[in-house]
N, C-alpha and C positions, 0 to 999 in steps of 0.2 A: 705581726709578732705580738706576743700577749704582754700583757704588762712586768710579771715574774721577770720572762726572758731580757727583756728589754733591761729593766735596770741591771742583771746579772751581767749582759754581756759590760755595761757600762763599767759593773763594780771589777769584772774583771780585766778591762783593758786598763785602769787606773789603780790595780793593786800592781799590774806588772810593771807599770810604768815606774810607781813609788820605790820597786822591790829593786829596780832596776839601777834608780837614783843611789838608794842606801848603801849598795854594793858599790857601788862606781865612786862614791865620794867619801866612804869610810877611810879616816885616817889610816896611815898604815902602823900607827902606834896606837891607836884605839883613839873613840869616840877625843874632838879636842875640847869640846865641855859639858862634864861632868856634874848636875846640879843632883839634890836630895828634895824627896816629896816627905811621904809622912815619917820616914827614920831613915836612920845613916844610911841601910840597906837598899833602899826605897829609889831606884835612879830614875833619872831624864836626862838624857844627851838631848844637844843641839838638834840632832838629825829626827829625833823623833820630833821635835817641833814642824822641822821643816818638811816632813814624810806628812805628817798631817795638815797642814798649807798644801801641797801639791793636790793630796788625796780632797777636798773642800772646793782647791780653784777649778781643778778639770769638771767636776759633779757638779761644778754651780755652774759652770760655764755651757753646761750641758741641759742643767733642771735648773733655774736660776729660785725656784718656789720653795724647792723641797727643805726639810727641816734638817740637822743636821746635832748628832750626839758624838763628843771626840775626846778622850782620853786626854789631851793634853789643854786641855780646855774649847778647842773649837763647837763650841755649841754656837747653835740659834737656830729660832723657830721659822715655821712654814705653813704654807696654805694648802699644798696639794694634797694631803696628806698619807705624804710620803717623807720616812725619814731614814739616812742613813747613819749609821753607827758603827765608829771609826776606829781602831785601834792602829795606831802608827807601823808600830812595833811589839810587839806579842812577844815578851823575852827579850828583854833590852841588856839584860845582866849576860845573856851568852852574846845578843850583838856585841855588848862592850869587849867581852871576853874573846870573841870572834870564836865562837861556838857557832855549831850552821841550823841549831834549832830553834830559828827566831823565825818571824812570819807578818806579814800585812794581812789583818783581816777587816773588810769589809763587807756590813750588811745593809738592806733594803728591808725596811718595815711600810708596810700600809696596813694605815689602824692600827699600829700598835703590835701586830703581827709581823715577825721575819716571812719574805716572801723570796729573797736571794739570797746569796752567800756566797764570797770568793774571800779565801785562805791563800794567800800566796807566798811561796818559801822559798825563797831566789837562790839560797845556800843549796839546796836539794836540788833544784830546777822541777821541783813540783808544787804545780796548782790547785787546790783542788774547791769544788766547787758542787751547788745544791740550788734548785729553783721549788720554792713550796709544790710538791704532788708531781713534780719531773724527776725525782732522783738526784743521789750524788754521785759525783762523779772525780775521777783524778785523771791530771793532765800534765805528761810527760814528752820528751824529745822523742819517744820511742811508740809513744802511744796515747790513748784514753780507755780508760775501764771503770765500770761502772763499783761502785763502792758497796759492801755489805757486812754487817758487823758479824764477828761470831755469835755462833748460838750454839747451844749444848753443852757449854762447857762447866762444867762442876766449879763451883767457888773455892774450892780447894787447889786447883789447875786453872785460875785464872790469875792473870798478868793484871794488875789493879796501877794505874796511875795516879798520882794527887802531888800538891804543890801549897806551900807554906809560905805564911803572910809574912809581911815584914817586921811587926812588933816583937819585940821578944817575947814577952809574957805570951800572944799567941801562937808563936812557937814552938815555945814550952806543952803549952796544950793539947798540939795539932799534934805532939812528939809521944805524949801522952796516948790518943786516938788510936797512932800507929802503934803504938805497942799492943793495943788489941783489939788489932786487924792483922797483921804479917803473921802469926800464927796458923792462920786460918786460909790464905792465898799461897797460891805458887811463887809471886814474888810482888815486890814494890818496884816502880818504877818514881823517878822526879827527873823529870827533861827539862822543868824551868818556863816552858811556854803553855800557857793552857788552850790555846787553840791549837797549839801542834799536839797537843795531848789527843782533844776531842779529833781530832782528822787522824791520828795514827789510829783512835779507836775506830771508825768510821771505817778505814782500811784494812781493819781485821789486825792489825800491829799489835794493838791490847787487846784486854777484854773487859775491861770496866776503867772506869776512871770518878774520883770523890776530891773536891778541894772545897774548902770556906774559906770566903773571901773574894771572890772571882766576881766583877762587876758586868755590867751589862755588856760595853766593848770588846772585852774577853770572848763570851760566848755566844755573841747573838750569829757569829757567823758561821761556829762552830757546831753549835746546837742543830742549827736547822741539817747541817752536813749529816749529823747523827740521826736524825730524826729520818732523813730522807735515804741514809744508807737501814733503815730497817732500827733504830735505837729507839732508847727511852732515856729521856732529861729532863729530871725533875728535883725536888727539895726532898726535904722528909715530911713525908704523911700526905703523898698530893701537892705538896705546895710547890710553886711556881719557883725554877733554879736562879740562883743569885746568890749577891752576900752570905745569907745566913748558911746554905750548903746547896753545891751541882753533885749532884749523880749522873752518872750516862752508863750507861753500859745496852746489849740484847735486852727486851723483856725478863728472859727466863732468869738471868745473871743480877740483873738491877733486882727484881725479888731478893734473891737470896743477900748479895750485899747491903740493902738497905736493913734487912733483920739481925745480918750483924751491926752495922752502924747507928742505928737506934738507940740500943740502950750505953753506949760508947759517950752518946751525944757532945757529937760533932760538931754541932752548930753553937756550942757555948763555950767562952774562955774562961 
């Protein structure tokens, strides 16, 4: 088994396990502690802490070397150089809400490179999943099929997803952006989770997707999904997706949205 596969199947026995926990142990009046990170908006339930412990114990128990990036603070460094990057909970505001588009994602970097990726969405009972230069793939009760993004479609008849930070002031801004962009697409989408975002578009769901503010955790498992379902994710002018702005959409699609997103400029409050 090569090395991709290997940590893959790893990332995915230990997202279903986590996804498995969250479901089974959510309060049935919602999350029972509610803490704030950078504003009011900004949540961390209990369970994300704990979903991120489980997801670190099994993977070290497993790779006891490897490095380790986690949303809720679980960092620390490693030798092997391999490191996983953790999002608990991908959409904690529809967990809290008991909304079902929330998700476990875990990835597998060597060198600084995504080499795996498992997305796991316990509400949906779909997995879905990517190995550098093997493809993505989704996995259902009913099946597996292999993932490919639209292509061909006019930015006027594309389904555009994006997702807004917690500040107000950027907000305000992102609110700004949208007003001219929805003009121009068939419609907007906001789900609230950016890795269920980047896997609907992976599955052909959207056809492009733009947010600022989306940190490494969000997308490193995401990305690769899109990347391996035939996409493109990246910043504006080449540059590498993160904070400042993720695009994803097909080739042909990501062209024309970034030419309107440009002069919008998206990536400043």
């Amino acid at each position: 088994m090569s090395l991709p596969a290997e940590l893959l199947e790893l990332a995915v026995a230990t997202a279903r396990e986590a996804g498995r926990m969250l479901v089974d142990k959510r309060p049935a009046d919602g999350p029972d502690v509610v803490q704030t990170k950078s504003s009011p908006t900004d949540v961390v339930t209990q369970m994300d802490r704990a979903a991120e412990q489980l997801i670190i114990d099994r993977i070290r128990a497993a790779r006891p070397d490897d490095a380790f990036l986690g949303e809720e603070g679980g960092t620390r460094a490693g030798g092997s150089g391999v490191r996983w990057v953790i999002d608990p909970i991908d959409g904690t505001v529809n967990y809290l809400y008991d909304l079902p588009d929330w998700a476990v994602s875990i990835a597998a970097e060597v060198d600084g490179r995504a080499v795996a990726g498992a997305v796991e969405m316990p509400r949906r009972g779909e997995t879905f999943t990517a190995a550098r230069g093997a493809g993505a793939l989704l996995h259902t009760a009913s099946g597996t099929r292999e993932l490919h993004v639209n292509t061909g479609v006019p930015l006027d008849r594309a389904l555009v997803a994006t997702g807004f930070g917690y500040a107000a002031a950027r907000r305000a801004r992102q609110a700004e952006v949208l007003t001219g962009v929805l003009p121009h697409v068939r419609d907007i989408r906001r789900g609230g989770s950016c890795c269920v975002d980047l896997c609907s578009l992976a599955a052909g769901r959207l056809d492009a997707y733009y947010e600022r503010g989306v940190q490494a955790w969000d997308i490193a498992a995401g990305a690769l999904i899109v990347e391996e379902a035939g996409g493109r994710v990246e910043g504006l002018q080449g540059a590498a997706p993160g904070p400042d702005l993720t695009i994803a959409a097909a080739p042909d699609i990501f062209e024309s949205l970034h030419t309107l997103l440009s002069p919008l400029n998206p990536h400043q409050d």
